[in-house]
Residue, then its C-alpha position, 0 to 999 in steps of 0.5 A: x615195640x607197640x602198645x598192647x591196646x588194654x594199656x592204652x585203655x587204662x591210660x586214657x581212663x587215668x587222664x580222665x581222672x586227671x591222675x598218672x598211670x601206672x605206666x610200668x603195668x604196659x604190657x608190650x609185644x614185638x613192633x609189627x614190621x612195616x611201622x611207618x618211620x616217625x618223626x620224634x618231634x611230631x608227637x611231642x608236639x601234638x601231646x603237648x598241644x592236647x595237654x594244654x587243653x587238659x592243662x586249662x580243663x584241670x585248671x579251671x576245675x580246681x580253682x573253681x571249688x577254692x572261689x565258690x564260698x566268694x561267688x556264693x557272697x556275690x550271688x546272694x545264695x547259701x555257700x551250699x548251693x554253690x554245688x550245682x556250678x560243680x554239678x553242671x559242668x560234671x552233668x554235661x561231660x557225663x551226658x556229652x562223653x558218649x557222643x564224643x567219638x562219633x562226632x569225631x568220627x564223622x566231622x573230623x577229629x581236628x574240626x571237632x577238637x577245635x569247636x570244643x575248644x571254642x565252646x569251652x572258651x565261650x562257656x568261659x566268657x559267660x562264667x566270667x559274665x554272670x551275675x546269678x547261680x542260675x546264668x552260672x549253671x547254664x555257662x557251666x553247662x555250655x562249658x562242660x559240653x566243650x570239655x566233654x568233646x575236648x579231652x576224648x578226642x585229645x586222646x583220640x587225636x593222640x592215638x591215631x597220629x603217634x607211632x605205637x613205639x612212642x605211646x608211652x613217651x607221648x602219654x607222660x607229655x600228655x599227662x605231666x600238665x594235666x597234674x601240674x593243674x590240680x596243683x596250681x589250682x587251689x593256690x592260684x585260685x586263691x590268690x585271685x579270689x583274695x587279690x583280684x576278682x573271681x572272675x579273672x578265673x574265667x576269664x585266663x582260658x580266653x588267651x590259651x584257648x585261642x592259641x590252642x585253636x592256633x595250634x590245632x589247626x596247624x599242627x593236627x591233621x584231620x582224620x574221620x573214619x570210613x564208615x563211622x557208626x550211626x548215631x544212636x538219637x534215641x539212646x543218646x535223648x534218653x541217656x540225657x534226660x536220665x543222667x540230668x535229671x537223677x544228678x539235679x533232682x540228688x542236688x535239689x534234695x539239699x535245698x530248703x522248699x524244693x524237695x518235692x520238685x526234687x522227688x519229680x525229677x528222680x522219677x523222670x530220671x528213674x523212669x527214662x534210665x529204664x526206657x534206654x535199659x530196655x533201648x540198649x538191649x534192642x539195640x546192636x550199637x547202643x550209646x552206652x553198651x550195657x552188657x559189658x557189665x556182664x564181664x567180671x573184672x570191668x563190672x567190678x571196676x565200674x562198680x568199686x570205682x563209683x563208690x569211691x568217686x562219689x567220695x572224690x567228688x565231694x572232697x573239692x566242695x567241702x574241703x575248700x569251704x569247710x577251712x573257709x567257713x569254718x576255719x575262718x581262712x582266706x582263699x589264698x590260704x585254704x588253697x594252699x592247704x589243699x593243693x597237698x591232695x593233688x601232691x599226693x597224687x602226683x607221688x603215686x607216680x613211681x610207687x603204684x606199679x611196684x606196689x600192684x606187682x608185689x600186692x597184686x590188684x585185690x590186696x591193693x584195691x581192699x588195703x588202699x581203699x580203706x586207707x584213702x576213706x579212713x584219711x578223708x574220714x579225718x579230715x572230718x576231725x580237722x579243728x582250727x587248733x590243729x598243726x597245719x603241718x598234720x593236716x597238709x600231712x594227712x591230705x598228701x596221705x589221702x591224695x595218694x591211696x585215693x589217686x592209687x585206687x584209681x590207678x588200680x581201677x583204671x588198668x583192672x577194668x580193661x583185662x578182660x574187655x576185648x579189642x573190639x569193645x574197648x571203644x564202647x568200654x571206655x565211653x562206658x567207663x568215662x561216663x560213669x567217672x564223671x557221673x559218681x564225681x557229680x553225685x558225690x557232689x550231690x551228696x556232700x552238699x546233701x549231708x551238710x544240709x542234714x547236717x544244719x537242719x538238724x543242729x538249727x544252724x542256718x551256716x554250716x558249723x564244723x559239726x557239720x562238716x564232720x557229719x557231711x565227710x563221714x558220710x561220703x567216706x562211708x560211700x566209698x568205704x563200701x567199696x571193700x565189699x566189691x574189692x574183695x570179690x575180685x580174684x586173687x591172680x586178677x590183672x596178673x597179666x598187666x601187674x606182674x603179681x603172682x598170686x601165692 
C-alpha cells in the first residue's frame, strides 16, 4: 500500500504541533509495482533518530515555561517579561521554517540536519550560560534557528528514505517521543528547578544532541535535489523583519515605558509584511505562496487554526506561573499539575478518528472548539482552595478538545491543496503555526500587564490571571465564526463522514 500525499501532509503539520495524527483519516491506494524492496529495520531506525531530535525540541520547551518564574528571580526582571525567552525561540522557527526545505535541497538534507543539531546544541550551552533576559533572547534565537532546520528536515529525511507501505509505521515511531515530551516536561522541569538548578535544563541537550550528530551521520544517507529552486532573498529579508518585528513590538507593548518603541516596531513590521505581499504576488516561487489562501478549506484551516494557537500559546506561560505566583507552588508541584494537558492530548490518540467520521470536520471543529476555550476559560477560575483533582481534571479535558482541534485542522487543510503545492503549503501552514503560538504568548503576557495595571498591583494577582485567560480564551472562542463556514461534506474523502 502507499500513502496518498495529503495524509502525509497532515502528519507532518501534527508533528509540528507536537500533538498525534489522526491516523485512521489516511486515505490509501494500490503499492505502485516496481517498489523497491525495503529493509523493515532501516526506517525504524532512521524514525527514531528523528524522534530523538523532536523528543529534545519538545523537551526542552516544555520544561522551559515551568522554570521561568525562577529564572525571572536570578535575572532581576518581572516573571511577566519572561515571555520573550518563549517569544524568541517561536520568533526564529517562524522566520527559519520557510527556508528550511531549500536548504536541504541544496546542501544535502544529512548536512543540514546534522548542523541544525549542532546550533541547537550550542544555543543550548549559551541558555545554560547566560546571566541576563537579553543574552537569554539571543541564545534562544540561536536555538530556535537550530529547531527551525531540525524537525522539517526530519521529516523530509523520513519521507524520502522510508518505503511508502512503511509510512504510517515509521510516523508513530516518530511521534511517540515527541508526545513523551510534553509529559515529562513540566514534571522533570520542576524537579530540577526545586532541586538542582534552572541551568541543568540546557545543559541535558549537549549529550543527546552529540549522539544524534553520531547517529546522523552513520545511519542517514545524504539526499539533495537535482535542480533545488533558487532562494528567494528578498522574500525571505522581508518576510524576516515583518514577522520579527510585529511578534517583538505585540510583546514590548506589555512592558512599562517601552510603549512607544513598541508602536515603532509594529510599523516596520506592518510596512515591510505589505513590501513582501506586493514581492509575492510578482514573484513565481515566493518563500511563502500567499495565493494559497484562495483555496477554501486551507484559507479556513490556517485562519481557524491561528485564533486558537494563539490561545495555545498562551496557556504554557500563564499556567505554570499562575500556580507558582498565585497559588504559592513549587515548581516541582506545578509541573506536576500541568503535565495533565499533554495527557490530554495523548488520549486524542484513538478517539479523534472515530469522532471526525461519525461527526464530520465542521460539526467537530464548531463542538471541540468551543469545548477546549470554555476549558481553559476555567482555568481562569481556578483558586487555591480548589480540589487538585478538578483541576488535573479540567486541564486532561482541555488538553484533548484542543489537541483534537488541532488534528481536525491539520488533516482539513490539505484536501484540496494539490500535490504540486503541498511543499509550498506545508512551509506556509508551519510558519503560521509557530507565529500564532508566539503572539498568544504576546497576548497572554499583554493581558496580564493590563490586568496589573488596572488593579495597581505591581506582581500579578489571580484576578489577573482570570482576566489574562478570558482574554486568549476569547481569541480562540472566535474561531466558531470561521468553523462554521466550512462545508457540510467537507474533508468527507479523508474522514469517512457523510454528511445527512
Amino acid at each position: 500500500m502507499r500513502l496518498r500525499r495529503r495524509g502525509l501532509a497532515a502528519i507532518n503539520s501534527e508533528i509540528r504541533d507536537g500533538i498525534l495524527p489522526a491516523a485512521g483519516t489516511i486515505a490509501q491506494v494500490a503499492r505502485e509495482p516496481g517498489t523497491v524492496p525495503h529493509t523493515p529495520r532501516n526506517y525504524r531506525v532512521t524514525a527514531l533518530i528523528i524522534a530523538c531530535a523532536l523528543f529534545m525540541e519538545q523537551m526542552d520547551a516544555t520544561v522551559l515555561a515551568t522554570a521561568l518564574p525562577t529564572m525571572a528571580r536570578d535575572f532581576g526582571v518581572p516573571a511577566t517579561n519572561m515571555g520573550s525567552a518563549l517569544t524568541s525561540y517561536l520568533l526564529a522557527l517562524a522566520i527559519f521554517i520557510p527556508a528550511s526545505g531549500r536548504l536541504a535541497d541544496r546542501f544535502g538534507s544529512r548536512t543540514v540536519f546534522r548542523a541544525a543539531i549542532l546550533i541547537f546544541v550550542g544555543g543550548s550551552m549559551l541558555c545554560g550560560f547566560a546571566t541576563s533576559l537579553p543574552f537569554m533572547m539571543g541564545a534562544r534565537f540561536l536555538q530556535g534557528l537550530g529547531g527551525a532546520m531540525m524537525i522539517p528536515i526530519g521529516r523530509l529525511v523520513l519521507l524520502r528514505s522510508v518505503a511508502k507501505e512503511d509510512m504510517v509505521q515509521a510516523m508513530s515511531w516518530l511521534i511517540m517521543p515527541a508526545l513523551i515530551g510534553p509529559i515529562l516536561g513540566p514534571p522533570v522541569g520542576g524537579a530540577i528547578v526545586t532541586y538542582l538548578d534552572w541551568r541543568w535544563i540546557f545543559y541535558l541537550n549537549v549529550p543527546i544532541g552529540l549522539l544524534g550528530v553520531v547517529l546522523v551521520t552513520r545511519y542517514i544517507g545524504e539526499v539533495r535535489a537535482d535542480r533545488p529552486a533558487r532562494f528567494d532573498v528578498p522574500g525571505f529579508l522581508l518576510s524576516g523583519v515583518s514577522l520579527g518585528c510585529l511578534l517583538f513590538g505585540f510583546e514590548m507593548t506589555s512592558r512599562t515605558g517601552e510603549f512607544s518603541a513598541a508602536l515603532t516596531l509594529i510599523a516596520i513590521g506592518l510596512v515591510s509584511g505589505v513590501l513582501y505581499i506586493r514581492h509575492a504576488k510578482r514573484r513565481a516561487d515566493p518563500i511563502l505562496d500567499l495565493s494559497l489562501m484562495r483555496i477554501p478549506s486551507f484559507r479556513l484551516s490556517v485562519i481557524g487554526g491561528s485564533l486558537t494557537r494563539i490561545t495555545q500559546g498562551a496557556q504554557p506561560f500563564l499556567l505554570p506561573m499562575m500556580l507558582q505566583l498565585g497559588f504559592g507552588m513549587t515548581a516541582a508541584a506545578s509541573g506536576a499539575i500541568t503535565v495533565a494537558g499533554a495527557i490530554g492530548s495523548l488520549g486524542m490518540k484513538g478517539l479523534a478518528p472515530r469522532l471526525l467520521r461519525r461527526f464530520g470536520f465542521r460539526n467537530s471543529l464548531i463542538v471541540g472548539g468551543i469545548c477546549a476555550s470554555a476549558g481553559y476559560a476555567v482555568c481562569g477560575l481556578f483558586r487555591p482552595d480548589w480540589p487538585i483533582p478538578v483541576i488535573f481534571g479540567v486541564l486532561m479535558l482541555s488538553g484533548f478538545f484542543m489537541s483534537f482541534q488541532f488534528s481536525a485542522y491539520n488533516t482539513i487543510a490539505y484536501d484540496e491543496i494539490p500535490s504540486t503545492r503541498m511543499s509550498s503549503a506545508t512551509s506556509f501552514y508551519a510558519t503560521f503555526q509557530q507565529l500564532m503560538l508566539s503572539l498568544g504568548i504576546c497576548v497572554g503576557a499583554a493581558s496580564l500587564h493590563v490586568g496589573m495595571l488596572g488593579s495597581g498591583h505591581v506582581n500579578p494577582a489571580l484576578r489577573d490571571f482570570t482576566l489574562a485567560f478570558f482574554v486568549v480564551t476569547a481569541v480562540s472562542a472566535s474561531a466558531t465564526i470561521w468553523n462554521r463556514r466550512f462545508a457540510a461534506d467537507a474533508g468527507a474523502e479523508l474522514s469517512g463522514h457523510r454528511a445527512g
